[in-house]
N, C-alpha and C positions, 0 to 999 in steps of 0.2 A: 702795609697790609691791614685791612680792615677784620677788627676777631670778631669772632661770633658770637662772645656769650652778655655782650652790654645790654643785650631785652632780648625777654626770656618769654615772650610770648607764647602761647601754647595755640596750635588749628587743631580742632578736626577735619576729616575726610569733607566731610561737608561744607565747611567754610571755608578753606579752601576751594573747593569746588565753584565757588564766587566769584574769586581773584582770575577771572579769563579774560579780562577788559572789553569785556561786552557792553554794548550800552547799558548805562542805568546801576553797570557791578562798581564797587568800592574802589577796585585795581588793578592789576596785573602781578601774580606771584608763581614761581616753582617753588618748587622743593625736587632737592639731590642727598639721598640716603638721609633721609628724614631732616634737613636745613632746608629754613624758606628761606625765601630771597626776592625783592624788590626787585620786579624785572622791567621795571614801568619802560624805563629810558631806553630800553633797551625793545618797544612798543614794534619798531616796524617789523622786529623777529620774532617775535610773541606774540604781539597783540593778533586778533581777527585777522587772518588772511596773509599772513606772516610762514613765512617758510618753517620755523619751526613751534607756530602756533598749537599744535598736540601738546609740546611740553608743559604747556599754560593752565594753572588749576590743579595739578595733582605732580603726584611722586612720579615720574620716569623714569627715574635713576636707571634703570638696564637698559634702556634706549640710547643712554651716552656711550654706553659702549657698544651694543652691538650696528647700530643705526637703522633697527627698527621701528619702522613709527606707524605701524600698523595698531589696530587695536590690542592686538594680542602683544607685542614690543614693548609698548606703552606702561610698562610696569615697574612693580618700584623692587619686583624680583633678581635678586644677583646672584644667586646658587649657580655653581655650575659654570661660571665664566670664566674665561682664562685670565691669565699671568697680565697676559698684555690687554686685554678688555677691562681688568681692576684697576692700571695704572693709567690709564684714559677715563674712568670714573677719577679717579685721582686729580688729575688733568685737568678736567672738566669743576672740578669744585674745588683747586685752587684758583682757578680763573673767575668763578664768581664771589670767593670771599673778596679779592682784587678788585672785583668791577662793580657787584651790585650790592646794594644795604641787604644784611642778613636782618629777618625779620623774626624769626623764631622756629620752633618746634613743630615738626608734625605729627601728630599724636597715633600710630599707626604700627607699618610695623618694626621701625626703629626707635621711637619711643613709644613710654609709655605714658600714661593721666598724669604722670608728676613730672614729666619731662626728664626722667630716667634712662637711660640706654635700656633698649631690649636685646636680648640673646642676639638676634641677627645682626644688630649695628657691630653688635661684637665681636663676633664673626665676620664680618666685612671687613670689617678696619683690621683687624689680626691677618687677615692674605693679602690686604693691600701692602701691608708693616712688610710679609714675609713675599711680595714680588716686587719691592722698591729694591730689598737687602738681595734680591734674585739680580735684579735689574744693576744695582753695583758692582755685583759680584761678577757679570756679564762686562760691564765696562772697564772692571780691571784685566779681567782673562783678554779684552780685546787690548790694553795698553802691553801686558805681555807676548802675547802671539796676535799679532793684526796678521788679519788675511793677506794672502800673496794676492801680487798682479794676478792674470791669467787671459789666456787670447787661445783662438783657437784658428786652425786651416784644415780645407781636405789635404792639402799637399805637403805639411810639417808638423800636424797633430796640434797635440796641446801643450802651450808652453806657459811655462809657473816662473815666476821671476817678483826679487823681491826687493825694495827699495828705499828710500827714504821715508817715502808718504804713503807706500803701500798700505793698502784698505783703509785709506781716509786719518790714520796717525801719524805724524809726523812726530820726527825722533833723532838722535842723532847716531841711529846706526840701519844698518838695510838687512840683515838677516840673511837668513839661508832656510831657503822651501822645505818645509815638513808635513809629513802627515798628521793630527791632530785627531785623536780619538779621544769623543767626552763616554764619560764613564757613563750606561744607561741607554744612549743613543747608537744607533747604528750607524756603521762607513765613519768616513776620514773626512775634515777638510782641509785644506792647503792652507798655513800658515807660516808667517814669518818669525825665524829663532835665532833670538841672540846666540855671538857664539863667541865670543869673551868676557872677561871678567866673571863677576861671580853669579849666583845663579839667584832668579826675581827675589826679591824680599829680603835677601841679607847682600846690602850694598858693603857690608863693610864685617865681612867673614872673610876669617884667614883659613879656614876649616874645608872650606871646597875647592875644586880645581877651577883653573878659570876658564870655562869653556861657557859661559853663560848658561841657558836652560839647554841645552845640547843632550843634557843625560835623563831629561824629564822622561819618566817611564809611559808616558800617554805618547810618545812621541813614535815616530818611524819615518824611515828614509826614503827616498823615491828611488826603486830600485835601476839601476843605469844612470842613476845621475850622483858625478861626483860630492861625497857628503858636504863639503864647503862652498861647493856652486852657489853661486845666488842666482842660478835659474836652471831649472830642467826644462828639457823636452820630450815628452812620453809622445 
């Protein structure tokens, strides 16, 4: 991986404004939450007539996430974005320390004249920190309860069944259908629950019964369906 900080070059709004690779300009450069970046090579998506030629000369950073490329999109504004639109800026500007030469500072509103973070940068990078740890915390909750199968008929309803590789984890055990209620959110979703050994996070407690996450208090049964089924049909 290529870092950022080997030149320290500082733009303004206005010199940048240059870098659109127009005839007669210096180059071709973005900038993603105040980092420029050498986008030259990368000319037939940038440059003039280039599909994503708006990002060309200035900060867009909120156009990476939302995929506004109107004039109003086009900003280097990120207030107000979600979880998943911060981790796609994320995304988006690990991909270019990877691919394109970082050229320096944009003096705006993520820094400042000395190349200092401003409040905002601060602010961005602090929800992006707290939707990566959101985003982990989501792919453990799926390595514990992966979602059930699920198929539906007019003429046998809807059947929950749960298995090896059910919802895309593979494991070496198949679970039994539960309801799954997240603290905050409304309704259930059908998830698959160990139901031996000891319960997620203490592999090797003598202190619990073995019935795996079975007694998790977020949990409930599908009612007519035997609790050890590995599949209902409501």
């Amino acid at each position: 991986r290529r870092g950022f900080e080997p030149r320290s070059r500082l733009l303004s709004l206005a010199e940048l404004r240059r870098y659109r690779g127009e005839p007669g300009q210096p180059g071709l450069y973005l900038a993603l939450l105040g980092r420029v970046f050498d986008v030259q090579r990368g000319r037939r998506h940038y440059g003039p007539g280039g599909a994503y030629s708006g990002l060309a000369g200035r900060d867009a950073t909120r156009a990476f996430a939302t995929g506004d490329f109107t004039p109003a999109g086009l900003v280097d504004d990120v207030s107000r974005l979600s979880a998943q639109e911060l981790l796609s800026i994320q995304g988006w500007l690990s991909f270019y320390r990877d691919n394109y030469e970082p050229v320096g500072k944009l003096v705006g509103r993520f820094y400042d004249e000395n190349g200092s973070p401003r409040e905002a940068l601060r602010a961005a990078e602090a929800a992006i920190e707290e939707a990566l740890k959101f985003q982990a915390e989501g792919e453990e909750r799926k390595q514990q309860f992966p979602p059930c199968n699920s198929e539906w008929s007019s003429a046998k309803g809807t059947r929950f069944w749960c298995s090896r590789q059910s919802g895309g984890v593979n494991r070496d055990w198949a679970g039994v259908p539960r309801k799954l209620y997240q603290p905050g959110s409304k309704g259930s979703r059908c998830v698959c629950v160990r139901s031996t050994g000891p319960p997620w996070g203490h592999p090797h407690s003598s202190q619990h019964s073995s019935k795996g996450d079975l007694d998790n208090p977020h949990l409930e049964e599908y009612e007519g369906c035997h609790p050890l089924a590995e599949q209902c049909v409501l």
